[in-house]
N, C-alpha and C positions, 0 to 999 in steps of 0.2 A: 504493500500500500504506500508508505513511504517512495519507493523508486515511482514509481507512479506517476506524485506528486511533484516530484520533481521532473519527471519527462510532463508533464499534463503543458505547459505553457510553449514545449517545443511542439507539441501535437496541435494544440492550439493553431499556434500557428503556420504548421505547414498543411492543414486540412482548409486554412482561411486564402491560403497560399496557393494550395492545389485546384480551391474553386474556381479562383481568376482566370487559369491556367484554360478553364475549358473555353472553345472559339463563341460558343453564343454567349457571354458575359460580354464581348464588346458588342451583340446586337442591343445589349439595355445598357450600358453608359452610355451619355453623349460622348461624341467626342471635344479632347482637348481637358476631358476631366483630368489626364496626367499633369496639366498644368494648376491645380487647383489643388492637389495632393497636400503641400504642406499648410495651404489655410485650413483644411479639411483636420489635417492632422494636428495642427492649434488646436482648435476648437474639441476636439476630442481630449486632448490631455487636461485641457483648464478643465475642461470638465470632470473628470476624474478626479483632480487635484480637487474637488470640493470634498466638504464634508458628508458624510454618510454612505461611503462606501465601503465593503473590508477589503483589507489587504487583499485577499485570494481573490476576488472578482475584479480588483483593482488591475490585476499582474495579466489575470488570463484576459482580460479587454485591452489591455495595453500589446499584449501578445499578439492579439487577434488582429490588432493597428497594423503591426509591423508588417504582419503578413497579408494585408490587403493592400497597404499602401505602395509594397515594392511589386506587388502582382497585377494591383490595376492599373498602375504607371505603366509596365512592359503590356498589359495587353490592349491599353489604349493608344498607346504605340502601334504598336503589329494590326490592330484591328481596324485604325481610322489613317492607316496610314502617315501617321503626325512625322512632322520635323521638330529634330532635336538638336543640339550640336554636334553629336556623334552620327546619326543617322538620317538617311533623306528617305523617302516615303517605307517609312517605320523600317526599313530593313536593309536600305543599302549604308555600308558603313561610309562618311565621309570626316574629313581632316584629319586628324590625330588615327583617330578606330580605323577609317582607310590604310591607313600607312600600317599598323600593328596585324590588321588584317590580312596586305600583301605579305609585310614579313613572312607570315605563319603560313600562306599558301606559296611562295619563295622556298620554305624552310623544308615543307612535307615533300616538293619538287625535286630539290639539290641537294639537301642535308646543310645549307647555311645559308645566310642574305646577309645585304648591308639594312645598317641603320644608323642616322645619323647622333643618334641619342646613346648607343653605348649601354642599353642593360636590354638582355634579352631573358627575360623569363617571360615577359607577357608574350610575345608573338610565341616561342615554346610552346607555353601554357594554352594559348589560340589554338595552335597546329596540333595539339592531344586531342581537346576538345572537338576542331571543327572535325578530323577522321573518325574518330566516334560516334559523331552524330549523322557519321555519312554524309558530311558536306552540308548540312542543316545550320545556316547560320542562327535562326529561329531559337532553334534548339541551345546552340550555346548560349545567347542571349537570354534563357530562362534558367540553365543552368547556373550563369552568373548571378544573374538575379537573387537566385534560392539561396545562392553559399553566399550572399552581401546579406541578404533579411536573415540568416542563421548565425551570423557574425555580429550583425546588430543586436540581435535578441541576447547573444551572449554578451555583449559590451550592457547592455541594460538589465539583465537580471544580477551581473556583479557590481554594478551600481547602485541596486536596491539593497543587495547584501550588507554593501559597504556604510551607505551614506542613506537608504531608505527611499521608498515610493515615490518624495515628490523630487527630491534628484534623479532619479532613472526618469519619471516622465518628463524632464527638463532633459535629457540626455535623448532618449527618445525622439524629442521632437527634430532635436538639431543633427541628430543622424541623418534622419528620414528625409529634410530638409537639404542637409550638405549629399547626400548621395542621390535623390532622386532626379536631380541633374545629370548624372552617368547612367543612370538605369539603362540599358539594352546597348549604352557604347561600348565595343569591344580595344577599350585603350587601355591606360597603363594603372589609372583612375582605381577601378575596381577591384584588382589584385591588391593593390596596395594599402586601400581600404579594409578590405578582406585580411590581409594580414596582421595590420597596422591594429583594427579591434583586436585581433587574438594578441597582440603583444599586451595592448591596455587591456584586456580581462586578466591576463596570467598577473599582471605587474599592481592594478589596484588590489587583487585579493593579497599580495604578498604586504601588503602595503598595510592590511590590517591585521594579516594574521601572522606577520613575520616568515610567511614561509619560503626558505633559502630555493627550494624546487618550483614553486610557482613564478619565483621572478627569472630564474635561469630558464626558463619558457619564456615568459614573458619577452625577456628581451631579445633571445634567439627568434621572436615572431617577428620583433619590433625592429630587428635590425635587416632581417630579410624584409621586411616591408621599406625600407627606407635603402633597400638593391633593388627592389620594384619599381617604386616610384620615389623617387626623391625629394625629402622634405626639409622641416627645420633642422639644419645638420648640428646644430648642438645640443639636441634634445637628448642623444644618448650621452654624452659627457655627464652633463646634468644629472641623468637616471643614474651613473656609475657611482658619481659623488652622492647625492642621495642616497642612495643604497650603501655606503660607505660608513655615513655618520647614523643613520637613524635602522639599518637592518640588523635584525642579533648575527653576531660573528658565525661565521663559520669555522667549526674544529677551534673554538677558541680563537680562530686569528680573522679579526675583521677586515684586511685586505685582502683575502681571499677571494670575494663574494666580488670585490670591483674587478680583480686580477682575472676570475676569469668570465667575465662583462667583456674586459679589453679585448681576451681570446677568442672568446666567440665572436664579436663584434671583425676581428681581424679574418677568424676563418671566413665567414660569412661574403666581405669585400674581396677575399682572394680567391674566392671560389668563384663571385660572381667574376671576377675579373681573367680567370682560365677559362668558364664558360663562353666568355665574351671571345676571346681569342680563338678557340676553335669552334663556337658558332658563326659570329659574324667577322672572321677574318680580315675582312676590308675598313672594319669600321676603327682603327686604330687604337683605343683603349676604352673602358669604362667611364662613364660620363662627363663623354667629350663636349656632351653643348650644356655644361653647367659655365663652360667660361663665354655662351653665348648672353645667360642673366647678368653673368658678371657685367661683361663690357656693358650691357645695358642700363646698368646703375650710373654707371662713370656719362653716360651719355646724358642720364637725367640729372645729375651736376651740373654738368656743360652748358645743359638746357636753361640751369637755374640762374645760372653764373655770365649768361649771356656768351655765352662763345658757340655757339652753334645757330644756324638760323632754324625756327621751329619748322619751314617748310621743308626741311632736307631731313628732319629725323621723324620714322615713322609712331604714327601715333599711338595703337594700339599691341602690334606684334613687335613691339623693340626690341625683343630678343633676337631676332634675325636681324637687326640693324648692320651690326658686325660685319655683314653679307653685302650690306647697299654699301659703306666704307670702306669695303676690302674688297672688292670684287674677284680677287685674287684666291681668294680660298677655294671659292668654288669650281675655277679651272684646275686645281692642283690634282693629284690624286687623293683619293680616298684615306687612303693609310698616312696619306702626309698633312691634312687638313686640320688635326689636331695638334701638333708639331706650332704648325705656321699662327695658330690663333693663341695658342699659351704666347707665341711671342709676342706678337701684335696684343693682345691682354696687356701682358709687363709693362712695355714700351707706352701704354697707356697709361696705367699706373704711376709709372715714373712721370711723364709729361705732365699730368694732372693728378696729383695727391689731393687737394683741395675739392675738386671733382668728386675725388669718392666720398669723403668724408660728406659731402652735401648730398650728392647722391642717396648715400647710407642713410643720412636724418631725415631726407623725405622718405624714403619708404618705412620707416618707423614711425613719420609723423602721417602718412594713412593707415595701416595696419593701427594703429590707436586712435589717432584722433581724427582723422575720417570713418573710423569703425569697419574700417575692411578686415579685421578680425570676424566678422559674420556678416561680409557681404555676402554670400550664400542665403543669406533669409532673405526671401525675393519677399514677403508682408514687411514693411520698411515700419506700422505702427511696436512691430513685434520685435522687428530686429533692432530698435531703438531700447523699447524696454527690454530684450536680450542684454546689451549690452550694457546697460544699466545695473543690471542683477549681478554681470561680470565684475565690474569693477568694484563693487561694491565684495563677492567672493573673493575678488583678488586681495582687498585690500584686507579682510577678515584672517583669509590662509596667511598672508604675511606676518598678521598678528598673533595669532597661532601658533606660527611657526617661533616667531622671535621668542613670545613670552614661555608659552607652554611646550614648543617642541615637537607637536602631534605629529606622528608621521603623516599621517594623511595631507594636512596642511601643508605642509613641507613639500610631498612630492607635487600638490597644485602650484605650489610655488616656485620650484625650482625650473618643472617641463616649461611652466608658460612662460618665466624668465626667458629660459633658453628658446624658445620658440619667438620671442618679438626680436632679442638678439640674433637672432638667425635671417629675420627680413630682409636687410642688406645683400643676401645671399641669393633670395628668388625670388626676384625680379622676373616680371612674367606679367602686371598687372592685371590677375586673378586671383581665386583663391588653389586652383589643383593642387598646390605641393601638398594641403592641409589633409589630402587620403590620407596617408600613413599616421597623421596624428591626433585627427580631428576628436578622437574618445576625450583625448586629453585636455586638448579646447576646449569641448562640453563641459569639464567638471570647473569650468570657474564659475558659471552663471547656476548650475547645478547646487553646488557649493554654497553660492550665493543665498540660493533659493532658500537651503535650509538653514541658514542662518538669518535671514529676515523672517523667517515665520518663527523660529527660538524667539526673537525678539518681541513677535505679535503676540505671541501667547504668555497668557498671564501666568502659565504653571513656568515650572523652571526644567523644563525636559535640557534633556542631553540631546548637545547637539549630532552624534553621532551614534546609532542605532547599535543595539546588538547584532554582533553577525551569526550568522550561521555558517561558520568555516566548509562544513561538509557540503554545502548547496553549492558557494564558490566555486571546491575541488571540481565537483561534476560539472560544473560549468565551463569549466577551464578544459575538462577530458574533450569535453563536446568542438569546443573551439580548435583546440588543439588537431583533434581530428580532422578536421574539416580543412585548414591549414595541412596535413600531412597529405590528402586526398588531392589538392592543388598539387604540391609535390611530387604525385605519383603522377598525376596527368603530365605533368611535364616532362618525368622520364619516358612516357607512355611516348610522348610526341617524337623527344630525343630517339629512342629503337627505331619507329618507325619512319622517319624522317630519311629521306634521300632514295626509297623504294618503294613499290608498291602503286596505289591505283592515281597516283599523280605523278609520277616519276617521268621523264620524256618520252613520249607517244613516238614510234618509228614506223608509224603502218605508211601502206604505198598510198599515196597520192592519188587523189581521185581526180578528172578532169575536171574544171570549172569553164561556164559560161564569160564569154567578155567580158573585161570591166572587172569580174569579182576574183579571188584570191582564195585560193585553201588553206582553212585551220583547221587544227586537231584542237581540242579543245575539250576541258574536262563540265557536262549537261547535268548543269543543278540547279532546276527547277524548285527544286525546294528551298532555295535559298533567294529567291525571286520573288519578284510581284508583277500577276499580270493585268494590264490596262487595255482597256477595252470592251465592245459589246459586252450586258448581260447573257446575251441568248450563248454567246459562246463562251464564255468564263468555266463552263463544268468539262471540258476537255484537255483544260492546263491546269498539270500537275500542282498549281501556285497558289495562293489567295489572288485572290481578284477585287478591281474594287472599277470601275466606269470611271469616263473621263468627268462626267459630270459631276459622282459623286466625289471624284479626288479636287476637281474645280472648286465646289462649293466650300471643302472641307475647308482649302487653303483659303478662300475666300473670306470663311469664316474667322478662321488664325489670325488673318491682316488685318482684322478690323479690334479684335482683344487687344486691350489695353496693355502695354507694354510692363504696366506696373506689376501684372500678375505672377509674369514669370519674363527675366533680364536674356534669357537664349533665344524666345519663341523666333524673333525676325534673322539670327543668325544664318539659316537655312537655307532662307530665301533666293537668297542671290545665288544660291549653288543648284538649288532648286531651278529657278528661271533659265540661268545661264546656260549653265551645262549640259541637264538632264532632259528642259523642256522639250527639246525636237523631239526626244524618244513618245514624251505625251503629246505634241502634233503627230506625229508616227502614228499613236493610241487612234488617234481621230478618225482620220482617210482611211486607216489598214480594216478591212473585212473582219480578219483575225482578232485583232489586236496586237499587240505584243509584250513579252514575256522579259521583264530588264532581269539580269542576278551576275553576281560578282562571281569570274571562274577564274582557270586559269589557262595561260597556254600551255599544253603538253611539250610543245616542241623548243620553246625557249626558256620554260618556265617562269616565264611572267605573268602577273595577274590583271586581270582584262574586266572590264565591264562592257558588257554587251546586249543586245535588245534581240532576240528573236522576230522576226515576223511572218512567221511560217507558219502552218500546224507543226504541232510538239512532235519533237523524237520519242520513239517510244520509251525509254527506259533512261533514267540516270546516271552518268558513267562518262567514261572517254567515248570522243565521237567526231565527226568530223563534221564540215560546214565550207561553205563558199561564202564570202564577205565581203561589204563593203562598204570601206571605212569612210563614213561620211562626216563625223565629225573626231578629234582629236582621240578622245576616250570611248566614243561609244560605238560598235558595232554593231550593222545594222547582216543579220546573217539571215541565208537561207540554206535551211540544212539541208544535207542527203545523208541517206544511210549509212549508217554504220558498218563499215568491214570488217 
């Protein structure tokens, strides 16, 4: 009965999880309800946070939250076709997911790709998942999903353990909130997410209950989350120190416990850093475009300091600036391009020290006092009082920390230290680095929370609840797992990579008509959407949606208010530009046509292309006559398979 009790909140929510999951739930949401998600999910927690609920119905509704909120974001995606930042009509992946995506269809091709970014686990991770699913992008997009809401769920039931119900529903929200912007993107985002909680469930339980094996999890999660995606780089120095003054000693000797933090932290970087080498070979070392944020800092100095004109430095993606300044890098080769920018960095450095230093104080002075610490909370009444709570938590754990010592306090104190000190660092003018740490952000306003209701209440409660160590452990098992499951996907990808049903297509050439061109090419309808006639929609293997109903939908999109959610118009222009002719294509064509992301067998490159044929019969290598009518998109007409 006991185990039960304790799985009843995972059951919860992977039964609220698995309803989403069926295709007629997006025939009863509107669409665009994805963008509504986090007011939806306010409004649910203050509620909760009221009096006259217990605990146990508290936890399983809060449960039940997590798991509708991440399942009817991806199925209002997939279902109404929505644009996100990672994806354009619900399924194709573009910008960042585009690139993570080729990697991983590069990688199952060759057995290696280039990338300019220097950490490969996520395309890995991709290329496991997408042969599993049989080429079902769909499919991995829900898989991600499930292991981000089960990640969540674990970062919020060790928050209630720790700090009690109305910090977890304060933690809760700003999950839900900070991830439901990645939901269904297959970038670098969600992995690091996903491992970034397992570090923060292993490290706050250690954190109350002393224990030396939950934080040596903890961190081993936290430090592979931050070879994932790359965050506040001084948040693990921070944890070491932390863990140094305030953890009980290990074997009697309390530099042990940071000694080996440092080792794992070092294995962790060199492993990623061998993987890197004989995965992506050409890409010259592990996080090679972190000196792309760099110079981007020193640029917004320049900006401040008046030596740059504002029309020559780009506004939004300054991280590539480097690139408009240097033109030079990008001719070089590949392996040499990392080489050339550490110099050009220095040479920067040196020429303008004052630069950085200005640089550096403006992005500390947004990160705090423009509140880009939770610019992710697209309700700006909320994300105001968010951060009100924050400072007010921060300023408490300090107090804590100084007078009384609490380790809890301490570690609020010490992460998000190191986390505003780390700004300087990523430059990027968003928030993505915050995946891998965002649990930890949460506990200041969290924190907060329960220290201004200690204060409203006339009894003299303790501000920090009883724990239940044993609920923790099982929480930590669950997370852990789920984290070790990532892992095994990726060796999964690694074996099979470089053979097997995407490896180079050598079959003989079929003749082609005038004009058009023969590809071999790997037929994944399932990872497509086809546009076009109703009457014909039930012959393609795909989902389907009319041009009209894809018209109206966006139609509808343009006209919602930007306040709702800060990505919805991001799309757009990738949308119109790019993809449009494939839906004038949709229009004229009888058929309609079938768009999905493949790859070529014969070069192993990854291709976006449009069918406007009747469907091949079967999924698989196949070949086609083509013609490329616009840059990226191919317009084919198949013939059979040999």
């Amino acid at each position: 009965m006991m185990l039960f009790k304790k799985f009843l909140p995972l059951l919860v929510m992977s039964v609220m999880f698995g309803f989403a999951t069926f295709p007629g739930v997006g025939l009863i949401i509107p669409p665009g309800t994805a963008y509504f998600i986090p007011l939806i999910s306010a409004i649910f927690v203050i509620g909760l946070l009221l009096p006259g609920w217990s605990e146990q119905w508290r936890s399983l509704i809060l449960s039940a939250l997590i798991g509708l909120a991440f399942a009817l974001t991806l199925r209002d995606i997939i279902s109404h076709a929505l644009p996100t930042r990672w994806i354009a009509w619900g399924v194709i992946p573009i910008n960042d997911a585009h690139d993570f995506v080729n990697n991983a269809l590069e990688f199952l091709a060759r057995g290696e790709f280039y990338t300019p970014r220097g950490r490969v686990f996520s395309p890995v991770f991709y290329a496991g998942l997408i042969n599993l699913s049989n080429f079902n992008i769909r499919t991995v997009m829900w898989i991600c999903a499930m292991m981000a809401a089960i990640s969540t769920l674990c970062a919020v039931l060790n928050t209630r353990s720790v700090l009690g119900f109305t910090a977890s529903g304060i933690v809760a929200f700003i999950l839900i909130d900070f991830a439901h912007e990645h939901i269904g993107g297959l970038s670098s985002e969600m992995p690091g997410y996903i491992y970034g909680l397992g570090g923060f469930s292993g490290i706050i339980i250690a954190a109350r209950s002393g224990s030396k094996t939950s934080f040596i999890i903890g961190f081993l999660l936290l430090s592979m989350a931050m070879a994932i995606r790359i965050g506040a780089v001084f948040i693990l120095p921070a944890i070491l120190i932390w863990a140094w003054v305030w953890l009980p000693p290990l074997w009697n000797r309390r530099w042990l416990i940071p000694v080996m933090g440092v080792l794992t932290f070092i294995a962790v970087f060199w492993f990623n850093g061998i993987a890197t080498r004989v995965i992506a070979p050409a890409s010259g070392s592990s996080f090679v475009n972190a000196i792309d944020s760099w110079y981007a800092v020193i640029v917004e100095g320049e900006l401040a300091l008046g030596r740059r004109n504002p029309a020559d430095v780009i506004s939004q993606t300054r991280w590539v600036q480097i690139y408009r300044d240097h033109p030079e890098i990008t001719i070089a080769p590949t392996v040499e391009q990392p080489r050339i920018k550490k110099k050009i960095f220095f040479e920067t450095v040196k020429r303008s020290p004052d630069a950085v230093a200005i640089g550096s104080l403006i992005e500390l002075k947004r990160y705090i006092i423009n509140k880009d610490i939770f610019n992710f909370v697209d309700v700006k009444p909320i994300k105001y009082l968010i951060f009100l709570i924050a400072i007010l938590g921060g300023i408490a754990a300090f107090y804590e920390t100084y007078r009384n010592r609490q380790p809890i306090p301490a570690l609020i104190t010490f992460v998000n230290l190191a986390i505003v000190l780390s700004q300087p660092f990523l430059y990027g003018g968003e928030h993505r680095a915050s995946a891998p740490i965002i649990g930890f952000t949460a506990l200041l306003p969290a924190y907060g929370m329960v220290v201004l209701i200690k204060w409203l209440t006339v009894c003299n409660a303790k501000v920090l609840p009883e724990i239940d160590t044993r609920t923790g452990y099982f929480i930590n098992i669950i997370a852990t797992t789920l984290c070790i499951t990532g892992l095994a996907i990726c060796v999964y990808g690694f074996v099979i990579s470089g053979h097997g049903r995407y490896t180079t297509n050598r079959q003989q050439k079929s003749a082609c008509p005038s004009g058009l061109r023969f590809l071999n090419f790997y037929y994944s309808p399932s990872s497509g959407l086809y546009i076009g006639p109703a009457k014909t929609s039930k012959v393609w293997p795909a989902p389907s949606l009319t041009p009209e109903k894809l018209s109206a939908t966006h139609e509808w999109l343009r006209k919602l208010p930007g306040r709702y959610s800060r990505w919805i118009y991001t799309p757009f222009d990738m949308s119109e530009e790019k993809h449009m002719p494939a839906l004038r294509a949709a229009n004229i064509s009888p058929a309609g046509v079938l768009l999905f992301n493949t790859i070529n067998l014969e070069t192993c490159k990854p291709l976006f292309v449009a069918v406007s044929a009747p469907p091949l019969d079967q999924q698989g290598p196949s070949n086609a006559c083509i013609d490329i009518t616009t840059p990226d998109l191919i317009h084919m007409q198949p013939i059979k398979s040999r």
